[in-house]
C-alpha positions as CSV (number, residue, x, y, z in Angstrom):
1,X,0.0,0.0,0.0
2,X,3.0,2.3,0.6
3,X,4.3,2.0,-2.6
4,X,1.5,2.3,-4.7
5,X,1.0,5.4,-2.2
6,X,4.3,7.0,-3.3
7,X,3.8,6.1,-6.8
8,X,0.4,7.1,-7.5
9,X,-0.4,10.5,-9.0
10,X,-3.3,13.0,-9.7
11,X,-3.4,13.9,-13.0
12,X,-1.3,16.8,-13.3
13,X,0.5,16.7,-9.9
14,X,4.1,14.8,-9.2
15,X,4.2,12.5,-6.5
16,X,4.6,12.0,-3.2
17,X,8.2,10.8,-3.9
18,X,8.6,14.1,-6.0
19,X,7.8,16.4,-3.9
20,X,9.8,15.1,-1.3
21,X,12.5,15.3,-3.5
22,X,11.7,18.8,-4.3
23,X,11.5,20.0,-0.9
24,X,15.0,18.9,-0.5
25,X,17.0,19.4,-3.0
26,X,15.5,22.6,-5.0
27,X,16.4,23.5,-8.8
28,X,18.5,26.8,-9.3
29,X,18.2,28.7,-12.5
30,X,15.0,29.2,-14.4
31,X,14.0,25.6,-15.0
32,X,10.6,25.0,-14.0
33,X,9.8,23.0,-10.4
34,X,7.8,20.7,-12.4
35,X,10.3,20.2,-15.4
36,X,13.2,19.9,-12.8
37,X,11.5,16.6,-11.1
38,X,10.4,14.8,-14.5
39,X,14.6,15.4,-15.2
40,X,15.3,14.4,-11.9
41,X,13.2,10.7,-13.2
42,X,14.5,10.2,-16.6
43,X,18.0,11.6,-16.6
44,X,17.9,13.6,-19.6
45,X,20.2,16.7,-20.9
46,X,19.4,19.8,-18.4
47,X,18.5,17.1,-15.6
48,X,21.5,16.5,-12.7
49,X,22.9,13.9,-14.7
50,X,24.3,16.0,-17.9
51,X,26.0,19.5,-17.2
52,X,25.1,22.2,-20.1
53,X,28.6,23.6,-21.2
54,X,27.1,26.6,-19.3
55,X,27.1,24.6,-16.0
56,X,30.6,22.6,-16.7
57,X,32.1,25.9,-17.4
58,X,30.6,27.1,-13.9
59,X,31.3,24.1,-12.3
60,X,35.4,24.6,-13.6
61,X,35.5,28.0,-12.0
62,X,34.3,26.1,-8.3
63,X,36.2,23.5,-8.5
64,X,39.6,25.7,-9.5
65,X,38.6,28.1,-6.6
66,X,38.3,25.1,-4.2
67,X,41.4,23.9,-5.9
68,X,43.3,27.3,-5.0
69,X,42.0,27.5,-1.5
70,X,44.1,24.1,-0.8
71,X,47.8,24.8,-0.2
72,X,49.3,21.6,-1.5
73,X,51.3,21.0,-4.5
74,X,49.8,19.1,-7.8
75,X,51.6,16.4,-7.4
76,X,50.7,15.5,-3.7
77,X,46.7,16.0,-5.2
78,X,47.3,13.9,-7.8
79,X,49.4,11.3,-6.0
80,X,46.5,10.9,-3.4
81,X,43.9,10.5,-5.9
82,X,45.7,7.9,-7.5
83,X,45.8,10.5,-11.1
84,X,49.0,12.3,-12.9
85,X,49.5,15.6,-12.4
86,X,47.9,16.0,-16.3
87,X,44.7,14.1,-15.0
88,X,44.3,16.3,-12.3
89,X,44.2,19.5,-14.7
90,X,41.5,17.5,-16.9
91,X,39.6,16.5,-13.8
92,X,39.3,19.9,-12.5
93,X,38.4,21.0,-16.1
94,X,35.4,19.0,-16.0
95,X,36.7,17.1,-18.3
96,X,37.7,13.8,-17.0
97,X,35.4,11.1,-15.7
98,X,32.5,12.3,-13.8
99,X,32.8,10.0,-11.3
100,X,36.7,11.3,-10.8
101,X,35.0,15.1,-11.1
102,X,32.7,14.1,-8.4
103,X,35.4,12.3,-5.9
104,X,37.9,15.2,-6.6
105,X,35.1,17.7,-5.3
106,X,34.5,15.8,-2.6
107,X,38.0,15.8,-1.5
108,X,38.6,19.0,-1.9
109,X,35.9,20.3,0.5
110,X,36.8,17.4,3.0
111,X,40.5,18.8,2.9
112,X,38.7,22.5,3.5
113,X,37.0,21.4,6.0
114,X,39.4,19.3,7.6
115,X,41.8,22.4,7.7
116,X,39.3,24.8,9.7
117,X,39.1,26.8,5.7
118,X,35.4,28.0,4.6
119,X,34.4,25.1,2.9
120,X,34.0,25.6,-0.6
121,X,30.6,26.8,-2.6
122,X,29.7,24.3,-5.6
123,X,26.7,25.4,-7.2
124,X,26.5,22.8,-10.1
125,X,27.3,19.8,-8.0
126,X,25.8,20.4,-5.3
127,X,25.5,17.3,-2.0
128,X,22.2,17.0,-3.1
129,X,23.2,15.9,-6.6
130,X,25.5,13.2,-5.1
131,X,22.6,10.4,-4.9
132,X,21.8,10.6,-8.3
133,X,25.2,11.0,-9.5
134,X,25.9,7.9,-7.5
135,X,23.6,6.1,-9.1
136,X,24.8,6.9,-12.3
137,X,28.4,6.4,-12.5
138,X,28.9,4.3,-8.9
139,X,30.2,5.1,-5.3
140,X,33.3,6.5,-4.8
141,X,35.5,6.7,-1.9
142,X,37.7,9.7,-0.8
143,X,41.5,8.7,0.4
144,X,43.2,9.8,3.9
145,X,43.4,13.0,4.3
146,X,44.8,13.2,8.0
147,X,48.4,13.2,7.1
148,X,47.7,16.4,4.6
């Protein structure tokens, strides 16, 4: 009965499920609440899943401002990450795997955050993009960072 609760809908109206994924996790720009949720369902270009070159090219400027706010080299990034110095550049491009985009971010505001800094402001990839994003291209773990 729960399920078919959650699944059912009025004609015209999301459901349950959507709204309670709309109460937590908002859209930002001028997408429409209602457009934002079906995207949310089927993964298509606009949706969490796919970054417009607009967003990518936003989401490049937060990640190299996170990137700058950390005071270690390239090399001990990279090294920790498992990437080359190279891959690291592409990575913070958005232009490596999004999966590797996704861990890197994550790193980089653990490290912030783990050094008493102002924890970085991602407006693209946001925490409550991680879910889906997980469930697109896997889990992802985040190395030690005690020793950095």
């Amino acid at each position: 009965m729960r399920t078919r609760l959650l699944s059912s809908r009025s004609p015209g109206r999301p459901s349950l499920l959507s709204r309670v994924a709309w109460a937590s996790c908002p859209p930002r720009g001028p997408e429409t609440r209602w457009g934002w949720l079906r995207s949310l369902s089927t993964g298509k270009a606009g949706g969490p899943v796919s970054l417009t070159a607009e967003e990518r090219a936003r989401n490049a400027k937060e990640m190299r401002a996170a990137r700058e706010q950390i005071d270690l080299s390239d090399d001990v990034l990279a090294d920790r990450l498992g990437y080359t110095t190279q891959y690291l550049q592409q990575v913070l491009d958005v232009d490596g795997s999004p999966l590797d985009v996704w861990r890197t971010r994550d790193l980089l505001a653990a490290l912030a955050e783990h050094r008493g800094q102002t924890p970085p402001v991602f407006t693209v990839m946001t925490a409550c993009m991680r879910p889906r994003a997980q469930q697109w291209f896997g889990r992802w773990d985040l190395p030690d960072i005690d020793d950095l």
